[in-house]
DOGU-640471 format. One record per residue (C-alpha): residue in one letter; x, y, z. Coordinates in steps of 0.25 Angstrom, whole numbers, plus 5000, padded with zeros to 4 digits. Each point is the difference from the previous one (the first is absolute). Last residue first. Layout:
// residues N
AXYZ/...
// end
This chain:
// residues 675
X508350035047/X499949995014/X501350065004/X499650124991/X498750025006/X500450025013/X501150104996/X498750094993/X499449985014/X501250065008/X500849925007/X500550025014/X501349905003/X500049985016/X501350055008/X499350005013/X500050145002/X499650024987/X498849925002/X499750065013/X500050154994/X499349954988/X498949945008/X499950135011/X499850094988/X498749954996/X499949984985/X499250104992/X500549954986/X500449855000/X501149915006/X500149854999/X500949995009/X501049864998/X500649885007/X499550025015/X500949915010/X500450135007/X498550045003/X499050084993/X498649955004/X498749944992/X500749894992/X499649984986/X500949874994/X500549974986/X499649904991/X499750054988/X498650015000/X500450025016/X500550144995/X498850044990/X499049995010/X500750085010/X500150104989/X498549994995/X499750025014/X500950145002/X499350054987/X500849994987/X500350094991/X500350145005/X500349945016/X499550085014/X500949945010/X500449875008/X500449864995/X501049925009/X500549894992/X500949865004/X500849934989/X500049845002/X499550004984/X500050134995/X500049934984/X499249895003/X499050024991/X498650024995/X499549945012/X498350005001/X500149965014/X498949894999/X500249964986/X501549965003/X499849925011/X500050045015/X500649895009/X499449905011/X498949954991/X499449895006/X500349854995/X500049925011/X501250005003/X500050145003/X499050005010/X500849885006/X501150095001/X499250125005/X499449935012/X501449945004/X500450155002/X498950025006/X500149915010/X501550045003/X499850145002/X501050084996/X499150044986/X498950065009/X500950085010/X500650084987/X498650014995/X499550045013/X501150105001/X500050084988/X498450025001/X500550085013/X501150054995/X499150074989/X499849954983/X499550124994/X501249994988/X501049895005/X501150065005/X499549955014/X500249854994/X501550024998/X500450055015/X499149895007/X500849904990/X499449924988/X500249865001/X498749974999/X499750084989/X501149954992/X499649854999/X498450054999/X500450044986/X499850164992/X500350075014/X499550144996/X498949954991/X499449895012/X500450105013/X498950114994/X499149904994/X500149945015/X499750155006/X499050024991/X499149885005/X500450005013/X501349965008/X499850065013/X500149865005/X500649894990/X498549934996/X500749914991/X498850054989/X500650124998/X501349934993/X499349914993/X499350134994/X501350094997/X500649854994/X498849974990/X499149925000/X500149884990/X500249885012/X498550065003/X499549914989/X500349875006/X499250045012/X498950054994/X500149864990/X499849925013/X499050085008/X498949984986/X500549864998/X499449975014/X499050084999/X499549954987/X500149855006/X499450035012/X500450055013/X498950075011/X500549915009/X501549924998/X500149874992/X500450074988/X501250095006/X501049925004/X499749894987/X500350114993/X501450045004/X500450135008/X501650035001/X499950134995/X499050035013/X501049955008/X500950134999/X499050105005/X500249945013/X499249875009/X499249944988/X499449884999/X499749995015/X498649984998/X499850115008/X500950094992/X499349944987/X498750045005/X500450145006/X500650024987/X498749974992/X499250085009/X501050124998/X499949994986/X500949924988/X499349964987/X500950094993/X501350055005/X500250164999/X501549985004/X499950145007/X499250124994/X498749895000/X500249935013/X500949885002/X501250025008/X499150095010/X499149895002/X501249915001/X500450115012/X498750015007/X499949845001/X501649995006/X499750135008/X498549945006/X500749875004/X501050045009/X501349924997/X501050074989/X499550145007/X500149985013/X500450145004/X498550035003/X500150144999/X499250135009/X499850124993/X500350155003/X501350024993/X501350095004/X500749855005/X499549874995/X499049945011/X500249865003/X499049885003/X500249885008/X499549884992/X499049935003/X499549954986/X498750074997/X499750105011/X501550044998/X500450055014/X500150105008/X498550064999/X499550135002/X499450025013/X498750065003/X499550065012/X499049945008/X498550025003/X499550005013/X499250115000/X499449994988/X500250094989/X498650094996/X500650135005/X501349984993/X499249994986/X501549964993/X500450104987/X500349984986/X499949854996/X500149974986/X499349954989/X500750024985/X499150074990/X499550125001/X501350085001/X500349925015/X498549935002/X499750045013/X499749915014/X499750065016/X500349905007/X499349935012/X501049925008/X499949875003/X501649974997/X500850135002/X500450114991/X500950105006/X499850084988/X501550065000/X500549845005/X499449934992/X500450104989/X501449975003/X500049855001/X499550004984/X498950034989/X498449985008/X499649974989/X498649975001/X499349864999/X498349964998/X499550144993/X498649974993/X499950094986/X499450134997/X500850115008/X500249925011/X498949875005/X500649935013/X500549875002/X500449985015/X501650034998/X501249924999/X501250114999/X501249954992/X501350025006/X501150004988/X501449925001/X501150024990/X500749874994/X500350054988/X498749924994/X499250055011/X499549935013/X498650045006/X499650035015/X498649995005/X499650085010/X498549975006/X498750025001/X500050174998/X498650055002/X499450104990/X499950154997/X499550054987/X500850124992/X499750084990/X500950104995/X499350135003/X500050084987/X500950134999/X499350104994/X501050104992/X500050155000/X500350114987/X499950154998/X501050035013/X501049934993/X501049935009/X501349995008/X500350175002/X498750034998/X499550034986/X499150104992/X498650035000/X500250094987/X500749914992/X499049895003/X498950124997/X500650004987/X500049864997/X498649975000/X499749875007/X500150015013/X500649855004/X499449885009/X500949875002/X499249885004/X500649885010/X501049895003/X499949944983/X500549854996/X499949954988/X498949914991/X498950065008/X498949925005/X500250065015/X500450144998/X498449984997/X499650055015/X500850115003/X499850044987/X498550045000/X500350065014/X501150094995/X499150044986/X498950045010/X500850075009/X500650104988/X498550004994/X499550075013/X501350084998/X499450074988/X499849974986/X500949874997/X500750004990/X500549855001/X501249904994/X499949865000/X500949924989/X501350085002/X500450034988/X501249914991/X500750104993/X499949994983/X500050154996/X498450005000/X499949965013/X500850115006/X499050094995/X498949955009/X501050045013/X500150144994/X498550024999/X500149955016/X501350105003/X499250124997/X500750114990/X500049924986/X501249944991/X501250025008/X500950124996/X501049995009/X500149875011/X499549935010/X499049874995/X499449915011/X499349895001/X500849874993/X499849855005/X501049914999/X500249845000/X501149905004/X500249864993/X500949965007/X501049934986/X500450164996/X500750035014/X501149884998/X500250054986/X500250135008/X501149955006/X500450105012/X498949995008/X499350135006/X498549984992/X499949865008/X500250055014/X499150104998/X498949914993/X500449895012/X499750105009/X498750034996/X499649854995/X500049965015/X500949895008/X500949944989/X500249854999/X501249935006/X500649924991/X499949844998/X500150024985/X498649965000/X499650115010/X500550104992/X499249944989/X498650035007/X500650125006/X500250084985/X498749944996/X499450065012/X500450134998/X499950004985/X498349945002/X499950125010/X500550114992/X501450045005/X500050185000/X500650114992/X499350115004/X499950144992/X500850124996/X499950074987/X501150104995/X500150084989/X500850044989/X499450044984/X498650005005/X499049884995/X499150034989/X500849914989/X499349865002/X500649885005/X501350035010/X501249915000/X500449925012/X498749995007/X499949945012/X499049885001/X501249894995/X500850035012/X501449994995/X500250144997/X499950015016/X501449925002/X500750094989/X499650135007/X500249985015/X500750125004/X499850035014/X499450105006/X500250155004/X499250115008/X498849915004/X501149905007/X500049904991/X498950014992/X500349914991/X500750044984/X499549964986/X500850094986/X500050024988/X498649934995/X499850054985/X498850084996/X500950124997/X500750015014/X499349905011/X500450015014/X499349885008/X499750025017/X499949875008/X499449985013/X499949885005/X499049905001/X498649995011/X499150084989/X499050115006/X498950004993/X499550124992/X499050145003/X500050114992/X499550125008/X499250134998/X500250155001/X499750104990/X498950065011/X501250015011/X500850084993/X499250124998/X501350074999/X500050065011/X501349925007/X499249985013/X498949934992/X501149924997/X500649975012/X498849995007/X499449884989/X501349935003/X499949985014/X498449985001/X500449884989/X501249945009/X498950025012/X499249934994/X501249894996/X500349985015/X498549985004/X500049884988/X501249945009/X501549944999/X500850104995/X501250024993/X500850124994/X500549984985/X501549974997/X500750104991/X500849964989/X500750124995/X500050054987/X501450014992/X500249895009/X501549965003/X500849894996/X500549895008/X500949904992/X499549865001/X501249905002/X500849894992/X498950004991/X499849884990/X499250014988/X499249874995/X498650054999/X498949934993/X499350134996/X501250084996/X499749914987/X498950084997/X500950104997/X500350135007/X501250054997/X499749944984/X500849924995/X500650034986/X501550005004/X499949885005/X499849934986/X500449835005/X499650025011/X498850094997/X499549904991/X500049895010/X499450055010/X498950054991/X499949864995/X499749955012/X499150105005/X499249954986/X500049875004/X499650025013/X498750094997/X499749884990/X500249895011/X499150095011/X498850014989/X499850144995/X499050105003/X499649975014/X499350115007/X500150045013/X500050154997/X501450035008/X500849875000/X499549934986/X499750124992/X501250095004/X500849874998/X499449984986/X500250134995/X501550005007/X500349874992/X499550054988/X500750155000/X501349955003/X499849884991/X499950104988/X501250075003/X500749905002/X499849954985/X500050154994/X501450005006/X500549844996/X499450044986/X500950125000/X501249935004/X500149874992/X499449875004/
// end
């Protein structure tokens, strides 16, 4: 394909895929089966490797992430983000409309007869705020502190609802639009459900998760969660009409994702009456809201009412009451994790929350026993933490009987008696036990075979629970020594089944090193951390002789990750674990496909990368020098080959590197030693 066909090409998926997406994620309307939307992000990927000059800044492709952030830069609002004044009753917002309508009439400008409200729920995400310049997203920073946030930008052009082109040509030349980036319910759970497959613990509330979510430094990572956004709010010159609710209407017809409930309600009679109506139906929506929000609509008298030093005097949330029930608590029950960590479990008299019956809480560790003083019999006051995980939150002390006794967290393994351990600067108590205690060997096969791991067909926690029981299996290892007359005589085993188990197992000798390297289970070592160690090491052979000094070199890889992978690999049972891995056949070593080598042309040769490049960005540097077999590492020390220097480089690196007799290149003296 020559040049120009490449150029009207991309251009033409550009606008296709985007159309779609718009359609899919913000109308709820399919155009396009999810093969064909696939097959044509595929061959934009593809294009715009091979033609980079001709993608776009913000192409589709940004959707699926892949950029890595060393650290988010903090960046100041041009319009701060204020937080809004709480209340917690209907009296509280009269007075809120007493207030306003006195400053205005105060003002004489008949203020108070222009007035009226627009009224919108209250999303429970994080506050985003999106520059746009020319109908092109330029820039997404948090909050922070109101004065200046943290910029986020490539993790939020994965969120499918968000705009990275505007439709139409109405919209100002810069703006800004801030919203709520937030976890719908099915993402949240989805996101746990696998968690707990790979023996993780899951997340405690979609809001913090959201936060958490948008600050991690592989945006690929942040693409496969599935976060939403709602946008409500424009700033700017030159916006299309003078109240913020026509203005909210014409954000839908540059392809934002409104908020599906918003009210122009009369008076404050319709203000209450909107705060009542959702109060109740919070309870069928598909993400998680902790109150209504209520605006003055013209923009004007905004201006005219003016600021506090924290909030806008024109604007006031209602915070609903998070429900709550109170129960009995029967008894403590303590679970055994894959790493060995021990949770209490609360065992409560069923008791109906926020639509379904409540049995167990968490009651999260020896800590928070101890802050609640929870005690056996006691009636508890129970909340769903963000609306979906039940919790105890307070002790009813006037209800305790009086010869209640306090509770003691256990000292021992409630599975296998052993005497637990705490590791220092953590709160959780362990069960060192952890080639003997049942629940760790179980968690960590499950671990071993769940999807991002070795993905083993046919395998479930049931089945392992089964074969363990049956003493078939007793480490990940046995279960590549399975035969057929093992398995066909067990319940729930037919023929199907059976062949089923056989040829997953057979199949995962195919996964890759990065996986197989997950699914050990190596603590710290997640998902990105082992893809991480698996391209930087190439073999298992020369990761597990890497030193303390060596492994911190590697980009985004700590002392403390460096530790546990070092303590893992002088373990004897482990060590014999991996053998018989790799005697039966798993790959222990990146192939050639898997790290896209071009060369070998900086083999052994270590690269710090830092500065602003003309050709290349930082990423497409690192990529280029392990495609021929070089080495990122993240600090300037005296073992560091080369710095790759760019423009507007810190001085501090240079200083260091000259100190320490380091070669710094330059991009174009980059290029010519892989040539």
């Amino acid at each position: 394909m020559n040049q120009e066909v490449a150029k009207i090409r991309i251009g033409e998926l550009s606008v296709e895929l985007e159309e779609h997406n718009h359609s899919y994620y913000v109308l709820n309307n399919s155009l396009i089966s999810d093969y064909d939307f696939d097959m044509k992000m595929k061959e934009l990927i593809e294009l715009e490797s091979d033609f980079p000059e001709f993608a776009r800044i913000n192409s589709p492709t940004k959707r699926v992430g892949g950029e890595i952030s060393k650290g988010f830069k903090t960046i100041e609002h041009k319009y701060p983000m204020m937080s809004l004044d709480n209340t917690y009753s209907l009296d509280e917002i009269k007075e809120f409309d007493v207030r306003v309508r006195k400053r205005l009439d105060e003002a004489e400008i008949g203020g108070s007869d222009l007035l009226s409200y627009v009224c919108e729920l209250k999303y429970d995400g994080v506050a985003i705020g999106i520059t746009y310049k020319k109908g092109e997203l330029v820039q997404a920073l948090t909050r922070g502190d109101g004065v200046a946030g943290d910029d986020v930008t490539a993790n939020v052009r994965t969120i499918n609802s968000i705009p990275l082109s505007l439709k139409g040509s109405r919209y100002p030349e810069d703006f800004e639009i801030r919203g709520e980036i937030y976890f719908p319910h099915k993402a949240f759970e989805e996101l746990n459900k696998a968690r707990e497959e790979e023996g993780e613990p899951v997340f405690a509330n979609p809001r913090n998760t959201a936060s958490g979510t948008l600050k991690m430094k592989d945006s690929a990572e942040v693409a496969k969660r599935k976060l939403d956004c709602f946008l409500y709010s424009l700033s700017g010159e030159n916006l299309p009409y003078d109240n913020h609710y026509d203005n909210l209407m014409a954000i839908k017809e540059w392809g934002f994702k409104l908020p599906y409930v918003i009210s122009k309600p009369t008076d404050i009679e319709g203000v209450a009456s909107f705060i009542n109506e959702w109060d109740e139906g919070r309870k069928k929506l598909e993400y998680n809201i902790d109150g209504v929000v209520f605006k003055v609509n013209l923009k004007r008298l905004q201006e005219l009412l003016g600021f506090t030093a924290k909030s806008p005097r024109w604007a006031i949330s209602y915070k609903f009451k998070a429900e709550r029930v109170s129960t009995v608590l029967n008894s403590i029950s303590y679970q055994v994790g894959r790493t060995g960590a021990i949770t209490p479990v609360a065992n409560l008299e069923p008791v109906l929350l926020a639509g379904t019956v409540v049995k167990r809480a968490s009651l999260h560790n020896a800590d928070q026993i101890v802050k609640l003083d929870v005690r056996i019999g006691d009636t508890v006051y129970v909340e769903k933490g963000g609306e979906i995980i039940p919790q105890i939150v307070e002790v009813l002390l006037d209800k305790r009987k009086s010869d209640s006794i306090p509770t003691t967290f256990i000292d021992s393994c409630p599975i296998c008696a052993t005497q637990l351990e705490k590791h220092e600067g953590e709160v959780a108590y362990y069960c060192p036990n952890e080639d003997g205690c049942p629940p760790q060997i179980k968690g960590k096969i499950e671990h071993f075979i769940a999807r991002k791991a070795m993905n083993i067909d046919g395998l479930g926690e049931e089945t392992i629970e089964l074969l363990y029981d049956k003493q078939l299996i007793a480490d990940v290892s046995d279960l590549y020594t399975l035969k057929y007359e093992d398995l066909i005589e067990l319940d729930r085993f037919a023929e199907k089944s059976v062949q089923r188990l056989l040829q997953g197992i057979e199949d995962s000798k195919k996964i890759p090193f990065e996986k197989v390297l997950f699914a050990l289970g190596i603590r710290f070592v997640g998902e990105t951390v082992a893809r991480k160690l698996a391209s930087h090491y190439i073999t298992i052979d020369r990761l597990n002789t890497a030193t303390l000094e060596d492994l911190v070199e590697v980009e985004e890889i700590g002392e403390k990750i460096a530790e546990s992978v070092i303590s893992y690999f002088q373990d004897e049972d482990s060590i014999k674990l991996v053998k018989k891995l790799r005697d039966s056949g798993l790959q222990f070593e990146m192939v050639e496909s898997t790290t896209n080598m071009k060369s070998d042309k900086l083999k052994d040769l270590s690269f710090v990368v830092s500065g602003v490049f003309e050709t290349y960005s930082r990423e497409e540097l690192k990529s280029e020098i392990e495609a021929h077999g070089g080495r990122n590492v993240s600090s300037i020390t005296a073992k560091l080959n080369y710095l790759l220097a760019g423009d507007k480089m810190g001085p501090s690196k240079l200083e260091k590197a000259n100190k320490l007799n380091i070669r710094v290149i330059s991009e174009d003296e980059f290029k010519e030693m892989i040539v």
